[in-house]
C-alpha positions as CSV (number, residue, x, y, z in Angstrom):
1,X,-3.9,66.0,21.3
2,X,-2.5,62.4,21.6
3,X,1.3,61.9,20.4
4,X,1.9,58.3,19.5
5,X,5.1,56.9,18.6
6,X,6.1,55.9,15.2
7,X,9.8,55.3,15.0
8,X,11.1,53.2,12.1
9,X,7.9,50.8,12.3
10,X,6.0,52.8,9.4
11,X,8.6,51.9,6.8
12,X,8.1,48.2,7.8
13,X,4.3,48.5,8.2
14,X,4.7,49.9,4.2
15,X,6.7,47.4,3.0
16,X,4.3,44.8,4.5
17,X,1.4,46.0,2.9
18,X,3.1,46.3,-0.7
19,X,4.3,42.9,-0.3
20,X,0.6,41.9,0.5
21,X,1.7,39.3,3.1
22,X,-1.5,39.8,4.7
23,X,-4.0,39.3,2.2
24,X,-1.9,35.9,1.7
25,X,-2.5,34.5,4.7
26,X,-5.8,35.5,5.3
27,X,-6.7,33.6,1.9
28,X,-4.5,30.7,2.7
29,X,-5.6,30.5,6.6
30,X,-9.0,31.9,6.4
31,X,-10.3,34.8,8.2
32,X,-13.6,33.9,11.2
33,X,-16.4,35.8,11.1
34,X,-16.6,38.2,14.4
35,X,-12.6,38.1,15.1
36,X,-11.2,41.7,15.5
37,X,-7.5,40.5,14.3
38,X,-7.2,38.5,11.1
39,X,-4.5,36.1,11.1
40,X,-2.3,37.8,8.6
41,X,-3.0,41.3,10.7
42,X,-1.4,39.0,13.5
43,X,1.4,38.0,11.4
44,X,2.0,41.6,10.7
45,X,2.2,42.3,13.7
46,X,4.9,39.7,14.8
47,X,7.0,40.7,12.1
48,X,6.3,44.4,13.5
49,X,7.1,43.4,17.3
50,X,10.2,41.2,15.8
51,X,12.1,44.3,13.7
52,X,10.9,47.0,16.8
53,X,14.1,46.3,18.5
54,X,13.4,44.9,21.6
55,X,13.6,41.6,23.3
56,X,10.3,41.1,25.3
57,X,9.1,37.7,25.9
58,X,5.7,37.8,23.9
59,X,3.4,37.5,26.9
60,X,4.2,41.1,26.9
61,X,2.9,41.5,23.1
62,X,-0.1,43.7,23.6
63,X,2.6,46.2,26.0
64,X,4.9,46.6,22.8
65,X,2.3,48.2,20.6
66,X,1.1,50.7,24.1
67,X,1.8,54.5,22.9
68,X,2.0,53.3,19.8
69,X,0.1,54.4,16.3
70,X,-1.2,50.9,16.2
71,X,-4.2,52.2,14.3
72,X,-1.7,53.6,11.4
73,X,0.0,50.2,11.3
74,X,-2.1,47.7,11.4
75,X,-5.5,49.4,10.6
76,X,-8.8,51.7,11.5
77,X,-10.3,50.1,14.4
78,X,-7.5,48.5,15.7
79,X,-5.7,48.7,19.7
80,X,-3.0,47.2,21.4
81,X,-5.3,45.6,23.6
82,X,-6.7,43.3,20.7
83,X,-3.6,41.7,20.2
């Protein structure tokens, strides 16, 4: 059993996705074919990192989403180590 941790970042992740902030950017930016991380994913996941609380420079980006469900907010396939 793995327990990852949540916190208040699933009501965020939510709200995201029914604003549809990331479809927008990917259609106004453009998504590559082969990337892992779509630009609006990457978006998302600033505004995540950014309302988590903390103040880490963001060198230490990919370390904020560690023991978190990163796959729950930001989607299947998706690790901490990709961003």
């Amino acid at each position: 059993m793995k327990v990852e941790n949540l916190d208040h970042l699933g009501l965020i992740a939510g709200l995201i996705d029914e604003i549809g902030i990331v479809q927008k950017i990917n259609e106004l930016v453009g998504e590559q074919p082969g990337e892992i991380v779509s630009p609006g994913l990457v978006v998302k996941a600033m505004i995540i990192n950014g309302l988590g609380m903390v103040s880490a420079p963001l060198y230490l980006f990919s370390k904020f989403f560690e023991g978190k469900a990163v796959e729950h907010l930001l989607g299947t396939g998706i690790q901490a180590s990709h961003l």
